[in-house]
TORTI-852386 format. One record per residue: residue number from 1; chain; x negated, y negated, z negated of N, C-alpha, C, O in turn. Coordinates in nm, 2 decimals, padded with zeros to 4 digits. Layout:
BEGIN
zase_lumse_neast_nnorth_nup_caeast_canorth_caup_ceast_cnorth_cup_oeast_onorth_oup
NUM_A_X_Y_Z_X_Y_Z_X_Y_Z_X_Y_Z
...
***
This chain:
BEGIN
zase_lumse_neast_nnorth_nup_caeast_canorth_caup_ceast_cnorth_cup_oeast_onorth_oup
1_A_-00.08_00.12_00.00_00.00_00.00_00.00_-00.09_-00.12_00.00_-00.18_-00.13_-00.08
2_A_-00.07_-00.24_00.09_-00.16_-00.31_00.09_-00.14_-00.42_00.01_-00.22_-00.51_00.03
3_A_-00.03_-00.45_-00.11_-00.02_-00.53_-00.19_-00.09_-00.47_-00.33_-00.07_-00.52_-00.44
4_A_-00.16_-00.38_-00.31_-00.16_-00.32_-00.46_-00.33_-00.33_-00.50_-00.42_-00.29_-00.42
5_A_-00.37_-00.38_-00.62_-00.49_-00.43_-00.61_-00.59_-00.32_-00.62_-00.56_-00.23_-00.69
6_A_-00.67_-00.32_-00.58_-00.84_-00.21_-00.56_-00.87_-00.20_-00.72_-00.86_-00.28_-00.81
7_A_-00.93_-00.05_-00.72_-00.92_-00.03_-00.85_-01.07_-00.03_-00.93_-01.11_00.08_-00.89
8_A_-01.12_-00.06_-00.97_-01.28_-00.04_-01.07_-01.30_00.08_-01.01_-01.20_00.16_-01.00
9_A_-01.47_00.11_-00.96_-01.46_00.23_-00.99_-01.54_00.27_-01.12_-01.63_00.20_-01.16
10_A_-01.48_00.40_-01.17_-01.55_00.46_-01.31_-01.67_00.47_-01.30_-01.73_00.49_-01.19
11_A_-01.75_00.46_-01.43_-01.88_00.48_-01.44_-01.95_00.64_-01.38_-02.07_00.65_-01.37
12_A_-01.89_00.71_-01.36_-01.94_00.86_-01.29_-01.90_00.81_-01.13_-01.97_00.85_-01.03
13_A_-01.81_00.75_-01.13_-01.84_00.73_-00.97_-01.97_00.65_-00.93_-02.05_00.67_-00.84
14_A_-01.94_00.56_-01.01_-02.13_00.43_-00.99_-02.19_00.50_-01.00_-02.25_00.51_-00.89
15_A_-02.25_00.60_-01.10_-02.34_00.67_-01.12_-02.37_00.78_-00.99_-02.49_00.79_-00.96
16_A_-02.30_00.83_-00.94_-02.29_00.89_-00.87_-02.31_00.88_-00.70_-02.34_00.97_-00.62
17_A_-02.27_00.68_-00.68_-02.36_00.61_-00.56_-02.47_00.61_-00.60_-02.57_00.63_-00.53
18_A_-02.46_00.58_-00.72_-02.64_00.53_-00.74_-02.71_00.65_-00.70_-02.79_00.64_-00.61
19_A_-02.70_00.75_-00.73_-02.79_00.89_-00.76_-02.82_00.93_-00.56_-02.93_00.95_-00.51
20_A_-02.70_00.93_-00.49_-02.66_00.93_-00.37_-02.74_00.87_-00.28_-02.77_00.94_-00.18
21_A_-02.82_00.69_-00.29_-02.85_00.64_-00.24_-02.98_00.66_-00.29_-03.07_00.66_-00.20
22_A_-03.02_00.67_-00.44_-03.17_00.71_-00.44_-03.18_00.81_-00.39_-03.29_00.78_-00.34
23_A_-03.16_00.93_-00.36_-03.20_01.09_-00.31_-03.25_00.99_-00.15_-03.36_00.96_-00.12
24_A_-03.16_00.95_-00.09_-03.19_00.91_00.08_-03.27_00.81_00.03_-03.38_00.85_00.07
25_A_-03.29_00.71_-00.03_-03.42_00.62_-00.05_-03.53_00.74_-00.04_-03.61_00.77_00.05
26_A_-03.51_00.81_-00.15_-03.66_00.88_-00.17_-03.68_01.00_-00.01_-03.79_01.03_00.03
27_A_-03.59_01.03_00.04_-03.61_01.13_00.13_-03.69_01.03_00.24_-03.80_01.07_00.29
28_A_-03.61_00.89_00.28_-03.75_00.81_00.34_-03.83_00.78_00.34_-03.91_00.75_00.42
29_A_-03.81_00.77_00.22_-04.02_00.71_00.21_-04.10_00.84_00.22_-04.22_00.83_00.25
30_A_-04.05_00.97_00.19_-04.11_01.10_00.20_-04.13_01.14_00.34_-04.23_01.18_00.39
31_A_-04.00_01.12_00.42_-04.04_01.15_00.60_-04.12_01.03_00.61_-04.19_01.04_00.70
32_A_-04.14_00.90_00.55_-04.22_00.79_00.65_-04.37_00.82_00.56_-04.45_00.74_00.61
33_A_-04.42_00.88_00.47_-04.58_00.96_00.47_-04.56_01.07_00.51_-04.67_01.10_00.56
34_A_-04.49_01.14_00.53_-04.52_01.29_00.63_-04.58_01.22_00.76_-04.70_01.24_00.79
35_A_-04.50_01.15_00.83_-04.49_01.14_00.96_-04.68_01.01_00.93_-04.78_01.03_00.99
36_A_-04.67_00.95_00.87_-04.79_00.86_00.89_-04.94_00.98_00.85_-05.05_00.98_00.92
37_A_-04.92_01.04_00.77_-05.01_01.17_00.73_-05.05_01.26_00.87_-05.17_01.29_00.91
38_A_-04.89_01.30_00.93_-04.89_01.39_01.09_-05.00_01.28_01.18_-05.09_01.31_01.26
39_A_-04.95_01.13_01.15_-05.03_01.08_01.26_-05.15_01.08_01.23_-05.22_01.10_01.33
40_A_-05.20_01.05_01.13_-05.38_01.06_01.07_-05.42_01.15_01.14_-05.51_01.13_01.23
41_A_-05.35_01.29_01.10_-05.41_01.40_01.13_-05.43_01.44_01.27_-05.53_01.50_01.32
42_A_-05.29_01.40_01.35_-05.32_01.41_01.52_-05.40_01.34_01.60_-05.41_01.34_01.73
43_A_-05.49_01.23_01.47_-05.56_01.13_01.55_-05.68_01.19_01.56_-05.75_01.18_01.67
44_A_-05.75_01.28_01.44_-05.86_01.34_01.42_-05.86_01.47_01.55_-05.96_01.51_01.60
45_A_-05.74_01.52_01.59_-05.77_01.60_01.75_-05.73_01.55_01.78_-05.68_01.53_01.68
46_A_-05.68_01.46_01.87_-05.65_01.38_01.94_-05.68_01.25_01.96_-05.60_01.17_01.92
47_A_-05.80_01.21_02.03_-05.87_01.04_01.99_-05.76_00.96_02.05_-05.69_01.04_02.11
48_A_-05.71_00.85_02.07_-05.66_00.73_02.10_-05.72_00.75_02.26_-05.83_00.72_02.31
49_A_-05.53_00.82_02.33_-05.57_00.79_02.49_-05.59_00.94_02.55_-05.61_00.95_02.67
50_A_-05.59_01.04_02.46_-05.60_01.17_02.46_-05.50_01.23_02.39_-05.47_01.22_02.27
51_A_-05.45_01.30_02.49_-05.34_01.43_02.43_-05.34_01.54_02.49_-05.37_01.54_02.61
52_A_-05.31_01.64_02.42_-05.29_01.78_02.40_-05.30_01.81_02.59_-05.39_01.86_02.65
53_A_-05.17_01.78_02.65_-05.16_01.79_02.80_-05.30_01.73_02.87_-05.32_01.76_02.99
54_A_-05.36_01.68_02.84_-05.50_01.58_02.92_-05.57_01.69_02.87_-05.60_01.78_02.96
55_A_-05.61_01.72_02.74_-05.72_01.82_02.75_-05.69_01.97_02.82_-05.77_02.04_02.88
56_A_-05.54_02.00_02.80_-05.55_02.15_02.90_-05.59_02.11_03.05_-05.68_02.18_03.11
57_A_-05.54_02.02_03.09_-05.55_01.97_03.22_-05.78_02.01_03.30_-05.84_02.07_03.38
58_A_-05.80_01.90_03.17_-05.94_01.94_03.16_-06.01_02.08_03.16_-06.11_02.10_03.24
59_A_-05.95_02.21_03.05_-05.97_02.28_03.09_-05.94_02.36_03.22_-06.03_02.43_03.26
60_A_-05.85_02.35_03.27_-05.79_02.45_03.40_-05.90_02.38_03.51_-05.98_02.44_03.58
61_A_-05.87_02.26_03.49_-06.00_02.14_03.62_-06.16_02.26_03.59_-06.21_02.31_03.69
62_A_-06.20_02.29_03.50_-06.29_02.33_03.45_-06.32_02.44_03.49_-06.42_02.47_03.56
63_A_-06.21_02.52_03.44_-06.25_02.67_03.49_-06.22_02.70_03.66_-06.27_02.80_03.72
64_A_-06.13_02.59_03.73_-06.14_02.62_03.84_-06.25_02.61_03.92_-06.25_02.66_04.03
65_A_-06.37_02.51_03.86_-06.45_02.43_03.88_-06.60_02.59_03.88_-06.68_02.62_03.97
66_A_-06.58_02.63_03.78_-06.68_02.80_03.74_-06.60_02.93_03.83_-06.63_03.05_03.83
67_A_-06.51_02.88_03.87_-06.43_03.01_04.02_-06.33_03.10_03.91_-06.28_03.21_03.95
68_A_-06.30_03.06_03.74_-06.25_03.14_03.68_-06.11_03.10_03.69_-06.09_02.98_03.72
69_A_-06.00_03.18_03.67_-05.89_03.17_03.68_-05.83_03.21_03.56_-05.89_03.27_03.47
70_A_-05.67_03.15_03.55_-05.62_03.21_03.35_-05.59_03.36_03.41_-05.62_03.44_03.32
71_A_-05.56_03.42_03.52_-05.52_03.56_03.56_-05.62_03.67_03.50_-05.72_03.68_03.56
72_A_-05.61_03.76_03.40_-05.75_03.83_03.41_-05.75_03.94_03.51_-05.84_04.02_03.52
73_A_-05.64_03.96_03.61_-05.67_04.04_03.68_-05.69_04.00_03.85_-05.73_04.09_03.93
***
């Protein structure tokens, strides 16, 4: 009914945003050092300007280069 006034909510419901909104605070700051930690670490194999795809590439360029092929037969 739209004349009827909005009600307080109870202290277990507040408590209960509150608790709600810190779990997802804390879940982000936890995915945003995962993910900054993931990049430290993909930087140490992976220099700036190099990735994973560029170095196979290098290999296959390589071994076609010594007459070797991935087929061993």
């Amino acid at each position: 009914m739209p004349n009827e006034p909005e009600r307080e909510p109870t202290l277990a419901e507040m408590e209960e945003e509150v608790l709600v909104k810190g779990q997802e605070w804390m879940r982000q700051q936890l995915e945003q050092k995962l993910q900054e930690q993931a990049d430290r670490i993909s930087q140490s194999f992976f220099p700036p300007g190099r990735t994973a795809g560029a170095l196979s590439k290098k290999k296959a360029d390589a071994a076609k280069q010594r007459g070797k092929s991935g087929n061993p037969n």
